[in-house]
GUDREN-76776 format. One record per residue (C-alpha): z, y, x; residue in three letters; residue number from 1. Coordinates in steps of 0.02 Angstrom, whole numbers. Layout:
# residues N
       pz       py       px   residu   num
        Z        Y        X      ALA   NUM
...
# end
This chain:
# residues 609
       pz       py       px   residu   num
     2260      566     1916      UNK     1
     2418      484     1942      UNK     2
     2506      611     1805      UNK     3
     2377      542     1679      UNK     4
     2399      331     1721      UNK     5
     2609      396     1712      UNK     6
     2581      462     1539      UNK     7
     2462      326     1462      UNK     8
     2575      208     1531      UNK     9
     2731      301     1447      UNK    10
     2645      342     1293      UNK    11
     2545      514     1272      UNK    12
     2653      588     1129      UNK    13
     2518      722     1083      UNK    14
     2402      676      938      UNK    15
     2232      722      984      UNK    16
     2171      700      803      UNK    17
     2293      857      735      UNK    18
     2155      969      712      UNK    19
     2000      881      643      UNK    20
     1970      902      449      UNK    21
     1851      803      337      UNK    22
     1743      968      307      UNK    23
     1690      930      522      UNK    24
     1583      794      466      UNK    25
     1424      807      368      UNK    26
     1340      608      359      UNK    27
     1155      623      340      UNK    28
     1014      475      317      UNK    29
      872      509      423      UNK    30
      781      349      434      UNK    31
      797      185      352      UNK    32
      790       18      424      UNK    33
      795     -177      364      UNK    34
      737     -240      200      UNK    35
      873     -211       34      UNK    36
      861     -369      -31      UNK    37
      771     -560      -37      UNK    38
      610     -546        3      UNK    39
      491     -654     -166      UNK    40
      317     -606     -118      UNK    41
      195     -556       18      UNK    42
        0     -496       22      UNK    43
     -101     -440      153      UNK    44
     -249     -321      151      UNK    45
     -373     -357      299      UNK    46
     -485     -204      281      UNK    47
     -343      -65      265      UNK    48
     -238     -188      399      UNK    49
      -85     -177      277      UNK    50
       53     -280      219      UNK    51
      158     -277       52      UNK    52
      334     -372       36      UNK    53
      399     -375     -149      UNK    54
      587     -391     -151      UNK    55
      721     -497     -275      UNK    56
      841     -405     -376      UNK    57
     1011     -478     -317      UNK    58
     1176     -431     -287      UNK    59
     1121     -351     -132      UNK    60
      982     -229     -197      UNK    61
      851     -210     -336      UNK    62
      671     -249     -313      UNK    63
      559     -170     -238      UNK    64
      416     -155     -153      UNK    65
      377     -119       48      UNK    66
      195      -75      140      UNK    67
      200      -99      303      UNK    68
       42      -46      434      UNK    69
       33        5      615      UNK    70
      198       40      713      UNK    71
      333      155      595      UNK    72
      219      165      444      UNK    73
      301      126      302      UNK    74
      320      164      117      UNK    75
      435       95        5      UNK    76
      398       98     -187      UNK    77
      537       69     -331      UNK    78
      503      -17     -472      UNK    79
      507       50     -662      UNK    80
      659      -44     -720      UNK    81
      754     -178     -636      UNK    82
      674     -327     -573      UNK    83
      627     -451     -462      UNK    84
      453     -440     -399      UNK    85
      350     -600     -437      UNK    86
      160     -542     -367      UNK    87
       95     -402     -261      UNK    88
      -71     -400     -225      UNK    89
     -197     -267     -147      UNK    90
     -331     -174     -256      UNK    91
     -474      -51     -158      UNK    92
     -327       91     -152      UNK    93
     -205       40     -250      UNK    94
      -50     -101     -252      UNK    95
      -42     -204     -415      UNK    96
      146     -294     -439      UNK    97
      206     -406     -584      UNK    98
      403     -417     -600      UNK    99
      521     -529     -669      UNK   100
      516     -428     -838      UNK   101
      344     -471     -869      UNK   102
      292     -282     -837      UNK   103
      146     -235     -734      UNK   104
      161      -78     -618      UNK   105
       -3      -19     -517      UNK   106
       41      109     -358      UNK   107
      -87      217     -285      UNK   108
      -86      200      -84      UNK   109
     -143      360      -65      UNK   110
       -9      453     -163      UNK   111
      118      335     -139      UNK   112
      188      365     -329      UNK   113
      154      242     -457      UNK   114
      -13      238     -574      UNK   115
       49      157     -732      UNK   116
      133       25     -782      UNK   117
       99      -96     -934      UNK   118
      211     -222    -1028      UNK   119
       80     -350    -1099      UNK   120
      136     -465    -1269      UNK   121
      233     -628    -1196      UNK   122
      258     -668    -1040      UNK   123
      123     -652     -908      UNK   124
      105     -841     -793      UNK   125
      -20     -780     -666      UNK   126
     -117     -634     -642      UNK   127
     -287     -598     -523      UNK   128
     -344     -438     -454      UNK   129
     -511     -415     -360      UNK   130
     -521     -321     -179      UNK   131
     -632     -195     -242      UNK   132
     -642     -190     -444      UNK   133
     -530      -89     -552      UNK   134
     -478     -236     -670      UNK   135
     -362     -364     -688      UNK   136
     -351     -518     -783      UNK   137
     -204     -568     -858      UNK   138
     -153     -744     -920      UNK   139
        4     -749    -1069      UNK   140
       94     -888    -1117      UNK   141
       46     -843    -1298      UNK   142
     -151     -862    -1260      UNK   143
     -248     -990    -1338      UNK   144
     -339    -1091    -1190      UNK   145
     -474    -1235    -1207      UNK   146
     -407    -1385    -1070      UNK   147
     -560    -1442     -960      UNK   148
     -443    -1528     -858      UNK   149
     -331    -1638     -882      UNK   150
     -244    -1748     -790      UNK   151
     -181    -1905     -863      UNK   152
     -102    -2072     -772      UNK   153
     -118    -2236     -847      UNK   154
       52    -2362     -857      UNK   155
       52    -2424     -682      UNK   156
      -17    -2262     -601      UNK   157
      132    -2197     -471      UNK   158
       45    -2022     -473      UNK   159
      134    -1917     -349      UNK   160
      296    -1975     -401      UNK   161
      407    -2067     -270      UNK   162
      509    -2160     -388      UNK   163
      427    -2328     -421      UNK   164
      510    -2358     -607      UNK   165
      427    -2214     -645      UNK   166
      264    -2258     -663      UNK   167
      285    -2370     -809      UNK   168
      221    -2262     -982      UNK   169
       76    -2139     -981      UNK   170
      115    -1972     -902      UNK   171
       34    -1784     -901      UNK   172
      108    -1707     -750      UNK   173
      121    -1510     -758      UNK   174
      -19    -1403     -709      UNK   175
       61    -1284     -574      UNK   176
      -86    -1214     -506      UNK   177
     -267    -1209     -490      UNK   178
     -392    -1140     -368      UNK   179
     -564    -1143     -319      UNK   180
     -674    -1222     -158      UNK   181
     -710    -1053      -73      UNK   182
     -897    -1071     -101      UNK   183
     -864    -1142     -296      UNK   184
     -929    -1336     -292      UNK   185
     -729    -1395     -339      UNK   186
     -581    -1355     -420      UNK   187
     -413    -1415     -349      UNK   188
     -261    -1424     -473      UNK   189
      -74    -1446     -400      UNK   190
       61    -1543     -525      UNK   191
      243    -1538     -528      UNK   192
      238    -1726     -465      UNK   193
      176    -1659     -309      UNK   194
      -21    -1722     -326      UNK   195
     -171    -1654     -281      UNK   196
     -304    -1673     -413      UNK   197
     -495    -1602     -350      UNK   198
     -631    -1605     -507      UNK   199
     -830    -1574     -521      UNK   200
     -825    -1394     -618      UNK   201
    -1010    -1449     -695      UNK   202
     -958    -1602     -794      UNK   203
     -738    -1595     -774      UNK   204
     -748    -1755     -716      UNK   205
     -596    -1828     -571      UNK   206
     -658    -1841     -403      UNK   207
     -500    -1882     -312      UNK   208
     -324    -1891     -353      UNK   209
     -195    -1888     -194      UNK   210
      -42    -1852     -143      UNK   211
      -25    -1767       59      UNK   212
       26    -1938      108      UNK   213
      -56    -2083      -36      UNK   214
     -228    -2078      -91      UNK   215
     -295    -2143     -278      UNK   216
     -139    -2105     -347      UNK   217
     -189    -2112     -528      UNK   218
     -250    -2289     -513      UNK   219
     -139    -2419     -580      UNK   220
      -52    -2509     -458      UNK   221
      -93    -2394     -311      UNK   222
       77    -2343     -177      UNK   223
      145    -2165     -181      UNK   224
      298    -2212     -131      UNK   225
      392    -2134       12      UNK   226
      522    -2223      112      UNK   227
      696    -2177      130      UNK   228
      813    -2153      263      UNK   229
      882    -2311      260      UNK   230
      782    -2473      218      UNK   231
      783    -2535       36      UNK   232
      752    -2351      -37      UNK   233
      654    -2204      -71      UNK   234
      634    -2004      -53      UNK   235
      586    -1883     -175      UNK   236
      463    -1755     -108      UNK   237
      472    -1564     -127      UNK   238
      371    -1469     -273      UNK   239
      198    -1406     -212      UNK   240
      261    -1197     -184      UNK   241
       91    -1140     -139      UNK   242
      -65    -1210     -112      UNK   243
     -220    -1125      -11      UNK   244
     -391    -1174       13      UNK   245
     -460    -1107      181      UNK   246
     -629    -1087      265      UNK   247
     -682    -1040      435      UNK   248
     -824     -926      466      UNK   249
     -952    -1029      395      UNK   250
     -884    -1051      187      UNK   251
     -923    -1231      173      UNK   252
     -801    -1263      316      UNK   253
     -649    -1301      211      UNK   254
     -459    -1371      248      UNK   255
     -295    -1373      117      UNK   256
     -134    -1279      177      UNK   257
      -18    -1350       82      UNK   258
      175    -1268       60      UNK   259
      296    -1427       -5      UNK   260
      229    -1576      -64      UNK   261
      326    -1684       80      UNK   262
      457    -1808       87      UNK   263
      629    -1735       68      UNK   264
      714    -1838      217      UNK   265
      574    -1771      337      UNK   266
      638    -1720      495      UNK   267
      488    -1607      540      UNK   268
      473    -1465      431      UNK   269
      333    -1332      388      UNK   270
      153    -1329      323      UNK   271
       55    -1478      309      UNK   272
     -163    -1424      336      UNK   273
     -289    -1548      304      UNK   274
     -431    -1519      381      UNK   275
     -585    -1569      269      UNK   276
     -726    -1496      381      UNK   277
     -889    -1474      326      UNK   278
     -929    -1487      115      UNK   279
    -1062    -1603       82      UNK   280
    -1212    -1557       -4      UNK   281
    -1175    -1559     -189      UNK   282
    -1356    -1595     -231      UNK   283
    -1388    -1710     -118      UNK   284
    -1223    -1809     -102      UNK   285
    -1166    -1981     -170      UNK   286
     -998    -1989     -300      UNK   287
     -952    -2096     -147      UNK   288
     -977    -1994       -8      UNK   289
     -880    -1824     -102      UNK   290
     -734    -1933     -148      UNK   291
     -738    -1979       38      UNK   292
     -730    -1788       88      UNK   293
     -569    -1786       24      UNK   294
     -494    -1958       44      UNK   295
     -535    -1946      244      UNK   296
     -507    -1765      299      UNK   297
     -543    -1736      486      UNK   298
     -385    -1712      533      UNK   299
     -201    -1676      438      UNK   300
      -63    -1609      559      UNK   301
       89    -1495      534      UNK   302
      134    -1323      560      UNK   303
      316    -1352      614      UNK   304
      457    -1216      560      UNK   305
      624    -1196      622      UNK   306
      724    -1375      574      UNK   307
      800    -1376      398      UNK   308
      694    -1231      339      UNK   309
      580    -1261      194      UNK   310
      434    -1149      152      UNK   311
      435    -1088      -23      UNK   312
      282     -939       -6      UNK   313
      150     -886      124      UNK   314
       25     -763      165      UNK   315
     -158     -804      262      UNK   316
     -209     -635      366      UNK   317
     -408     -654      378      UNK   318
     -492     -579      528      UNK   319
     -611     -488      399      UNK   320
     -640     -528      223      UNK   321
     -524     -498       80      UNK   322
     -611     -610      -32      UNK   323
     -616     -799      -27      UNK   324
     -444     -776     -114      UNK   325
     -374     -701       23      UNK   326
     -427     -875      135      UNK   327
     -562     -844      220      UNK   328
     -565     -849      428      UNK   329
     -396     -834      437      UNK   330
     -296     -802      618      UNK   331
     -102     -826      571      UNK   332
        9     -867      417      UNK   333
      140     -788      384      UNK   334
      309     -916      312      UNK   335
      431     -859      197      UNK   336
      587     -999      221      UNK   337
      700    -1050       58      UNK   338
      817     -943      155      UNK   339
      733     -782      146      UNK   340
      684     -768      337      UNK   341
      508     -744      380      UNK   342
      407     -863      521      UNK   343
      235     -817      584      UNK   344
      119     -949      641      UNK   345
      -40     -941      721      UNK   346
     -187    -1029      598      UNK   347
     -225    -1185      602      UNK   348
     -128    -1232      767      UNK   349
       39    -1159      707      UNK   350
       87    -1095      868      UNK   351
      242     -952      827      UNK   352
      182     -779      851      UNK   353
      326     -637      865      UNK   354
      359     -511      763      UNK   355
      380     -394      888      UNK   356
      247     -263      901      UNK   357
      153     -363      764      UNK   358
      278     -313      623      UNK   359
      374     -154      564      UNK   360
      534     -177      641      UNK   361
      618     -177      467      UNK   362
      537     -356      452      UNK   363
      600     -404      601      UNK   364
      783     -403      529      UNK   365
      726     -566      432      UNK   366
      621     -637      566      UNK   367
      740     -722      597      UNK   368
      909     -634      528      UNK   369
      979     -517      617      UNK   370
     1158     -589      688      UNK   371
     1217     -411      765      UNK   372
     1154     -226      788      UNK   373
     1208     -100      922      UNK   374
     1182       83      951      UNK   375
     1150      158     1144      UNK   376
     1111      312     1192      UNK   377
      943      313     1321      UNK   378
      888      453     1432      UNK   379
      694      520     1349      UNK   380
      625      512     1522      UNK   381
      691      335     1564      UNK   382
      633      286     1403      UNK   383
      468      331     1383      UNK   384
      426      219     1555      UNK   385
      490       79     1453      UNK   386
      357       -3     1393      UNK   387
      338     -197     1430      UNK   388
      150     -279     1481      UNK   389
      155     -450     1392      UNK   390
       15     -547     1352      UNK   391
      -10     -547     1175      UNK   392
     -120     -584     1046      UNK   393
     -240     -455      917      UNK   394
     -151     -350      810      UNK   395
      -77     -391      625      UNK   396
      -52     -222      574      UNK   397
     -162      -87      628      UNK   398
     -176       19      467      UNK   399
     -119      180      379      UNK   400
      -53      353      459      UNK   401
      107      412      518      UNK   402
      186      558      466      UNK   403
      219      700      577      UNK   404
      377      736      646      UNK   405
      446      868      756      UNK   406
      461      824      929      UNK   407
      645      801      995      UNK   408
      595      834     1215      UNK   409
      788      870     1282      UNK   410
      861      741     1154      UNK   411
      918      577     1217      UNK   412
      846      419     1112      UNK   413
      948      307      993      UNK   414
      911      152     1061      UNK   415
      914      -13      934      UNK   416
      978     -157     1018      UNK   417
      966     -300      871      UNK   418
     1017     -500      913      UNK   419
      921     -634      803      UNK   420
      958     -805      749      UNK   421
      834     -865      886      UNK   422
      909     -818     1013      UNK   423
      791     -663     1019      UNK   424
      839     -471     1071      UNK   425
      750     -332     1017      UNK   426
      759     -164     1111      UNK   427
      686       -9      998      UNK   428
      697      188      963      UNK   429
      769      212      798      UNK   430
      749      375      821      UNK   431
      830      549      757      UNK   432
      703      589      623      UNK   433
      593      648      750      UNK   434
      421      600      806      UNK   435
      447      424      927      UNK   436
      356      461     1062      UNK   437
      363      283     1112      UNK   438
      379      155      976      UNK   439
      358       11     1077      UNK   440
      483     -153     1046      UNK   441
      559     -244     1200      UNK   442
      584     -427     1164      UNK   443
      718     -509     1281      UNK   444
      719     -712     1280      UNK   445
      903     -764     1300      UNK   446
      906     -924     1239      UNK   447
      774     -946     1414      UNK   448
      891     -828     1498      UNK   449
     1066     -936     1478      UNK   450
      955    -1091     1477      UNK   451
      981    -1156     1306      UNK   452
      899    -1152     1135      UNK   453
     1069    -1165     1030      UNK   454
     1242    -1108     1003      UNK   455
     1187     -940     1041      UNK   456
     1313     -799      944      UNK   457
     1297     -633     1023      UNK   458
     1472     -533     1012      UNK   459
     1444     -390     1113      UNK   460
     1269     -279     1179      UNK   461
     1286     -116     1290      UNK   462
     1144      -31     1384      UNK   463
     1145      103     1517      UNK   464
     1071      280     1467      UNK   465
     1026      329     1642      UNK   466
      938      154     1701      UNK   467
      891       53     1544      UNK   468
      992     -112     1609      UNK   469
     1077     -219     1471      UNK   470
     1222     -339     1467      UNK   471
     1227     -465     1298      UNK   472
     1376     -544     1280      UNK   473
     1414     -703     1182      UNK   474
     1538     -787     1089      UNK   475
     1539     -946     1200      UNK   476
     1614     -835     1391      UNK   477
     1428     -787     1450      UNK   478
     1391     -612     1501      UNK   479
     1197     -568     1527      UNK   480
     1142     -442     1628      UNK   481
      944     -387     1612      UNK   482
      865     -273     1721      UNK   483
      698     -174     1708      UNK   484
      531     -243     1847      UNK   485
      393     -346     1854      UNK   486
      388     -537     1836      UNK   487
      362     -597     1994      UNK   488
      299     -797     1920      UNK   489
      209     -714     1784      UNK   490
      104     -826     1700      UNK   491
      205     -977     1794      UNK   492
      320    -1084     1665      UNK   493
      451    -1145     1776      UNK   494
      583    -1276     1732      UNK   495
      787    -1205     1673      UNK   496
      927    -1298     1652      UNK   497
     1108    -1234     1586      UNK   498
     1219    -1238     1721      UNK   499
     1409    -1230     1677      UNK   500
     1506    -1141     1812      UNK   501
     1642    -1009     1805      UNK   502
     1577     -850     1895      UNK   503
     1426     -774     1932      UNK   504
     1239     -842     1961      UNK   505
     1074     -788     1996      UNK   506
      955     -802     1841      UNK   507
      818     -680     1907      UNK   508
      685     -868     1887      UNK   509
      740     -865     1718      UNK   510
      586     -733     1660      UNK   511
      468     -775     1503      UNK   512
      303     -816     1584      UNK   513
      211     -720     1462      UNK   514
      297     -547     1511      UNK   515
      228     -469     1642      UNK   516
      348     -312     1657      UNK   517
      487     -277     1551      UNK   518
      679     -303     1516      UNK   519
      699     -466     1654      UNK   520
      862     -599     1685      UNK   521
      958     -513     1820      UNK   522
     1128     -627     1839      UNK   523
     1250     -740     1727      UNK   524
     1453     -699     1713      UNK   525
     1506     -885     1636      UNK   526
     1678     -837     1572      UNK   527
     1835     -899     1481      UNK   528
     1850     -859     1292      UNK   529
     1723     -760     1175      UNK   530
     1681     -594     1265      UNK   531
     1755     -454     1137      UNK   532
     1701     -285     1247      UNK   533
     1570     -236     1352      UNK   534
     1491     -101     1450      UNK   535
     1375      -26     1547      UNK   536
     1376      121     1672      UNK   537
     1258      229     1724      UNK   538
     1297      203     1897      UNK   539
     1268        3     1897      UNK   540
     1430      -60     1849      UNK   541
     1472     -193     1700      UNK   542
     1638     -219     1636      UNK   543
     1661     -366     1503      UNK   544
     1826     -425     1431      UNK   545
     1858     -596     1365      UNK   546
     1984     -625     1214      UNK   547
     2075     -741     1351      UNK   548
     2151     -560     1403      UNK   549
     2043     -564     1546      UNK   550
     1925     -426     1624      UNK   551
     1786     -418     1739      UNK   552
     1701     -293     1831      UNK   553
     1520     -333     1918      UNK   554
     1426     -228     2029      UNK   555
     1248     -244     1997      UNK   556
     1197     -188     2177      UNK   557
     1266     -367     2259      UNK   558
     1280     -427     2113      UNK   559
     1441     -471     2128      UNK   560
     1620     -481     2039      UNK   561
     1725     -329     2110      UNK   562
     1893     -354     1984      UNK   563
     1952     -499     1892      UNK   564
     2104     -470     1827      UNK   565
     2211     -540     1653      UNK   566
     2271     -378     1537      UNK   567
     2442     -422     1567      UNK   568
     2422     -375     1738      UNK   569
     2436     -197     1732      UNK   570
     2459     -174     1523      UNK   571
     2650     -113     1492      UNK   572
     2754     -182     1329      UNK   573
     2896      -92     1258      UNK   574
     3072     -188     1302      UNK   575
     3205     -140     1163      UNK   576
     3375     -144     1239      UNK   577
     3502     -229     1138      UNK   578
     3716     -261     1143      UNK   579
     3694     -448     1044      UNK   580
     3588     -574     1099      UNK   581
     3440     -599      975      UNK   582
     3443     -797      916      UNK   583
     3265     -805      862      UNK   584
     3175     -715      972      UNK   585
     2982     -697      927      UNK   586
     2846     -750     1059      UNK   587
     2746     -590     1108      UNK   588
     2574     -583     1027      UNK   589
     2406     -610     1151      UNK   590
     2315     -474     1175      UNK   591
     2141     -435     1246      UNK   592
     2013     -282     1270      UNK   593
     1920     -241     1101      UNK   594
     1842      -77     1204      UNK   595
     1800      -16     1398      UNK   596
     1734      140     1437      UNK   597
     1741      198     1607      UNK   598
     1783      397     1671      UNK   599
     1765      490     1832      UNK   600
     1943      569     1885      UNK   601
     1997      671     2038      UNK   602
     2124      648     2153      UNK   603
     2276      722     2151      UNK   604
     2268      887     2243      UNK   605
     2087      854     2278      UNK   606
     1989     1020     2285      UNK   607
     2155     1133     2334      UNK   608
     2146     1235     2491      UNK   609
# end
């Protein structure tokens, strides 16, 4: 052993690469992860328990279109011709999408190859499918259509426009969508000036016009205004994205989920629901007491998002019925942000639900981005005893079949570790192309775990092969180490605080209360400098180096630090010898680890008789 530190230290003059040629390597895709491009549209299909995610067609992919169901199904159909998908929606056995190009393509499920497509004359601005018919209507800009509805303000009306000066001439705001009361007494319009018009279908007369915050907005001298930041001024309010009108079990039950619509200066951001509760009795009602329903809902609350994040689309996943427009009963909503990222929220509290082991993990890389992906190598025995007990709610996906694999039973796993946005880790076969004999996602907390819910850049990941224990490093000096047992305050929520101290701490209180057994907080390394390598041993030793030049080495039996040590300490530099005396003489460089890997050497003379 000492020959081999002499010669690293004088420079191994043998090149170790001499005899590898290109024609070694053979690159081969066996599984795909992640989505190509920015996700445009969603739809969800409660009887077949599916998903579909229509794709943009931008500089990082062309559209397309994913269907996600239980686990690792998943089936990915191109589009005809390049395009942006604008609408997918689910019909009986078969996936109808409308691009950017105006051009209809219908997929069968069961085939997974595409039906037909159709290019109609003009351009198509909506189109309806039904859960179990074999038609589709299609509305053109070039079709002739009689108005029963129209919504006109009178000089003086502020409508749903903030801007007071605005409200001085007669106005038609722009019909940007329409839908039905799920049991078909109203008809709710949306307008590009961000009001809500509802109308009696029988006669077309106005019941109520409103705005999320004003009510009688098309009455002349009525307030629509929204305050500013500052005093003296006013904020414009977001377009109305998407509109939804929900019912519980019982039909007449009714509330508005409204995407946009709100004040742009709004500190709390997400999906405002108005809940109307129960629909009078058309035939028995008063003008009074409908306009009423709808001036005084029972409640009106938010479903908050991340801060700054604007929902532009959404989805509804019903417990049952696919009709209803897709509205009916529904359990959770599923967000898609002005960013692209995806946010699901239970319906109507808006709790946040986790995409693990609800979602494919392909949607997890948008849920929220993915900040950094590493590759470990797991033991198939250790791994298959990996599977976490957290409480949890029903299932999202439970739908279609997975194919059939071989079965890899001496092969170690490729083991996913992917940091989010959030603060979130998820721990996952990828797999070889084989059959995943456990395709179970382990969700690791570390925001909870380092005791803070920002500022959270993951640099480095590692995870042992023989026990499953994982270090995350970050770009602010922590080191994390997670180890696998059972949650000892399970179901307890128990008060953390960051504490700022250079060494190493005990974070083993630090577990989510929901997970039972899993991945848990082990200890903290708080170091100097962003950590830029990292690893893990199979024999429960972490190494981490700092780009200070400084390196660590914990042993996870105490735990406790063993080395601490700065590179220059034992790295050599070459000294050129020289008869002048150099006048501008160049500071050395800093240097730090990039890579650690630890080996198992013998003794000189160890062995010899």
């Amino acid at each position: 052993m000492t020959q081999f530190l002499r010669g690293k230290q004088a420079g191994v003059q043998r090149d170790f690469s001499a005899g590898l040629d290109p024609s070694l390597f053979a690159l081969d895709e066996l599984v795909r992860y992640g989505i190509n491009s920015q996700i445009g549209a969603l739809a969800y299909d409660p009887v077949q328990s599916l998903l579909a995610v229509g794709t943009n067609d931008t500089q990082f992919g062309p559209g397309q279109v994913y269907v996600f169901g239980q686990t690792r199904v998943s089936v990915t159909f191109p589009l005809p011709r390049t395009a942006s998908v604008r609408t997918v929606q689910f019909s009986a056995d078969k996936l109808v999408a409308l691009d950017s190009r105006n051009e209809i393509s219908c997929f069968s499920l069961e085939t997974t190859r595409i039906v037909s497509s159709y290019a109609p004359p003009g351009g198509v601005t909506a189109i309806l499918t039904d859960p179990a018919l074999d038609y589709a209507l299609i509305g053109l800009q070039n079709d002739k259509t009689t108005k029963l509805f129209q919504f006109e303000l009178p000089p003086g009306a502020p409508g749903g426009d903030s801007d007071p000066t605005s409200g001085n001439t007669r106005r038609y705001p722009r019909l940007t969508q329409a839908l039905w009361h799920p049991t078909g007494t109203f008809v709710l319009t949306g307008h590009d000036d961000s009001s809500l018009v509802v109308w009696d279908p029988k006669d077309g007369r106005r019941i109520l016009a409103r705005t999320l915050q004003n009510i009688h907005v098309d009455r002349p001298g009525a307030s629509s205004e929204v305050l500013g930041s500052t005093p003296g001024t006013f904020a414009f309010k977001t377009p109305l994205f998407r509109i939804a009108w929900c019912s519980k079990e019982n039909p007449d039950d009714t509330g508005l989920l409204v995407a946009g619509g709100t004040a742009t200066t709004s500190a709390e951001k997400g999906l405002s629901f108005l809940d109307l509760g129960q629909t009078p009795v058309y035939a028995t009602s008063s003008w009074q007491v409908l306009s009423n329903y709808f001036e005084k809902p029972k409640s009106q609350h938010t479903l908050a998002t991340p801060p700054n994040s604007e929902v532009v689309e959404f989805c509804l996943i019903p417990r049952r019925s696919p009709y209803y427009a897709g509205s009916h009963d529904p359990i959770a909503v599923i967000c898609l942000l002005a960013s692209g990222e995806l946010v699901t929220l239970s319906f109507p509290s808006g709790h946040p639900i986790s995409p693990t082991n609800q979602l494919h993990p392909s949607l997890t890389y948008v849920h929220p981005f993915i900040s950094r992906v590493d590759l470990g190598y797991v033991d198939r025995t250790r791994w298959l005893g990996m599977v976490e007990n957290r409480s949890k709610g029903p299932l999202i996906l439970k739908g279609g079949a997975e194919a059939k694999h071989p079965i890899l039973k001496f092969a170690n796993r490729n083991v996913m570790q992917s940091a989010h946005a959030d603060g979130t880790i998820r721990v996952w076969d990828a797999g070889h192309g084989d059959e995943i004999e456990n395709g179970s996602v382990l969700q690791i907390d570390l925001s909870r775990a380092i005791g803070r819910s920002s500022d959270i850049n993951v640099s480095r990941m590692s995870i042992s092969g023989a026990t499953g224990e994982l270090a995350v490093g970050l770009r602010t000096g922590e080191t994390t180490v997670f180890r696998w047992g059972r949650n000892k305050d399970f179901g307890r929520d128990t008060t953390q605080t960051e504490v700022k101290n250079y060494g190493l701490q005990s974070i083993t209180s630090r577990a989510e209360p929901s997970l039972k057994e899993g991945l848990l907080p082990l200890t903290l390394f708080e170091g100097q400098g962003p950590v830029s390598a990292l690893k893990v041993t199979d024999v429960g030793f972490v190494a981490a180096g700092f780009e200070t030049g400084k390196i660590v080495v914990i042993d996870l039996r105490g735990p406790a630090v063993i080395y601490d040590a700065g590179i220059d300490d034992f790295a050599q530099y070459s000294r050129r010898g020289s008869v002048r005396k150099s006048t501008n003489q160049q500071p050395r460089k800093p240097e730090w680890p990039t890579c650690i890997e630890f080996g198992v050497m013998g003794l000189e003379g160890e062995g010899d008789d």
